[in-house]
C-alpha angles and dihedrals in degrees: 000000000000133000092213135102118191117213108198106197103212103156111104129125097220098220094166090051094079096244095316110125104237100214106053094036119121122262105176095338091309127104107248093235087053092068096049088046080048093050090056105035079062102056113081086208087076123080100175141012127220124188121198099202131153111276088255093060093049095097100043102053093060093048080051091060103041081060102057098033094247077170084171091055096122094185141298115262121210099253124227134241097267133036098260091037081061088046102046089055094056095042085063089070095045115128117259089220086055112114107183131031119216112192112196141161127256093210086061106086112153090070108152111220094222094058085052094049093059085046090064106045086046085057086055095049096044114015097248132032129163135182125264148141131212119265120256103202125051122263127227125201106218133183130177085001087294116102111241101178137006102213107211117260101226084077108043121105132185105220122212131161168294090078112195131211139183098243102247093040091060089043084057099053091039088051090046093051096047090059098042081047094230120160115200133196093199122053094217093073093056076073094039099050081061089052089246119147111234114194123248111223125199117250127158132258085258094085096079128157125255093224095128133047076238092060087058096053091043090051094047092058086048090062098039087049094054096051089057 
């Protein structure tokens, strides 16, 4: 049995997709949600799945999964008004015999196994590991329209998920957030805010998220282009 939870963070209100619903819309005839469930069913390290998703999405999502046999799928949890609202509601029906939590999105379907199984063994390692890839372009710091700084790319990374934690280590930094009242967008910086050192792991540029109607059509030629 694995030592894993997967947390699928589904619970976004896509306003940059034009009205279509993210996560059941169709990547290559199959609902979005449908790959990242898929990701995780297939990894012997997970024991059970648990996907944060609006209440009107509740219903679809486990007929979803009954679809497409997500057999490790524990519940789906109403998601909260804020990333880590939506986290912190699914992490209250974890397992207790769960070791590591991995936190990923729902909108990021094109995650590879392999990547993920290095995630995990890096978490054990070093208590917290996530997915990136270093940035191609440069990047420019800009306030007020003017550039203030240029950061050096060598040590720029693009972060994706999933983003892995030792258990305790990720209730700490959810406690610790909850009594600094912080609010973050990235689970790594639950670890951060508390100075610990999470581990980058090396993905590829493929895992990209679903966040514009462009994404979809982008991701759509990724997979055609891997079944050629």
């Amino acid at each position: 049995m694995g030592n894993v939870s997967a947390i699928i963070a589904a619970g976004g209100n896509a306003v940059r997709m034009n009205g279509i619903n993210k996560i059941t819309a169709l990547l290559c005839e199959k609902p979005v949600i449908a790959y990242s469930m898929l990701a995780f069913q297939a990894l012997d390290e997970v024991s059970e799945i648990i996907v944060g998703a609006r209440a009107c999405d509740i219903s679809v999502i486990y007929e979803i999964a009954e679809k497409y046999a997500i057999t490790k799928l524990s519940g789906v949890t109403d998601a909260g008004t804020t990333r880590q609202k939506s986290i912190i509601n699914a992490l209250k029906t974890v397992s207790k015999d769960t070791e590591l939590i991995a936190v990923h999105d729902g909108a990021r379907p094109l995650v590879n196994t392999e990547y993920v199984k290095q995630c995990i063994r890096d978490a054990e390692v070093f208590g917290g590991a996530v997915l990136g890839v270093p940035v191609k372009d440069t990047i420019k710091v800009v306030e007020g329209g003017l550039v203030t700084d240029t950061p050096d790319r060598r040590k720029l990374y693009i972060t994706q998920t999933p983003q892995i934690f030792k258990k305790k280590l990720y209730f700490d930094g959810v406690n610790f957030a909850l009594e600094h009242d912080l609010d973050f967008a990235d689970d790594c910086q639950l670890a951060e805010a508390m100075g610990i050192k999470i581990h980058m792991t090396m993905s590829n540029y493929k895992n990209i998220k679903i966040t514009t109607p462009e994404d979809l059509a982008i991701a759509q030629a990724i997979l055609k282009g891997a079944a050629q």
